[in-house]
Every structure is written in structure tokens, then in C-alpha cells.
N, C-alpha and C positions, 0 to 999 in steps of 0.2 A: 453469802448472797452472790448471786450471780450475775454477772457484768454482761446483763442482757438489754440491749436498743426500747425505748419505750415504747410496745405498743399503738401510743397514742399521738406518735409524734408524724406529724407530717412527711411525704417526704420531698427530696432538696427541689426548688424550683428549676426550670429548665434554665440554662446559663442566655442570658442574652448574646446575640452578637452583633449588634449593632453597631459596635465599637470596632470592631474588627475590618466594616467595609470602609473600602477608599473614598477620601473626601472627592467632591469633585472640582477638577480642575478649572480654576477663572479665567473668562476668556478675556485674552486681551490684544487692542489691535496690535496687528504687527507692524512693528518700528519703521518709522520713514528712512527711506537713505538718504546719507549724507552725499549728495557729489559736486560740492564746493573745491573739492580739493586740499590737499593735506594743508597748503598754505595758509587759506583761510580758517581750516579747522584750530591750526597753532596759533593764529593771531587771537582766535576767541579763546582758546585756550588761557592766553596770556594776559587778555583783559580780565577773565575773571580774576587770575591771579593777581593780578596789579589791585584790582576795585578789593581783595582780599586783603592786600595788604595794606590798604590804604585805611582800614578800618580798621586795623591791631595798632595803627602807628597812634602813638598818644600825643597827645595839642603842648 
């Protein structure tokens, strides 16, 4: 017998690409400056970590 395609068989659908196009980008606003100053930036820096630690400390 010969190892011949059936006839009857459909043939291959066309590949989608759908998958292939780029999601699109979120727009998001652009970031406010900070201009407090590096000084104030570290002292909030430092309060979170204090209020951080102040909640790992156990009673």
C-alpha cells in the first residue's frame, strides 16, 4: 500500500497571528518630582523604616 495523503482530508487552516502583535502599551501619568530635597526625602525614608520596625518588634 502506498503512503499516499488522503484525498479527503482538508487542508491545514491558515496559522493565526494574533499572538504575534504587540500588546499595547498603559498609559500612565508621568511621575511628579520630588523637590523637597535629599534631606527630607531621608527623613521619610527613615520614618517608614522606624514605623517598619516598630511592627516586627513583639510586645
Amino acid at each position: 500500500m502506498a503512503a499516499t495523503a488522503d484525498p479527503r482530508a482538508k487542508p491545514p487552516a491558515a496559522t493565526s497571528t494574533h499572538h504575534l502583535e504587540p500588546w499595547g502599551q498603559p498609559s500612565l501619568p508621568p511621575p511628579t518630582p520630588f523637590d523637597g530635597g535629599i534631606e527630607e526625602l531621608w527623613v521619610k525614608l527613615m520614618g517608614h523604616l522606624r514605623d517598619a520596625a516598630d511592627r516586627l518588634r513583639v510586645p
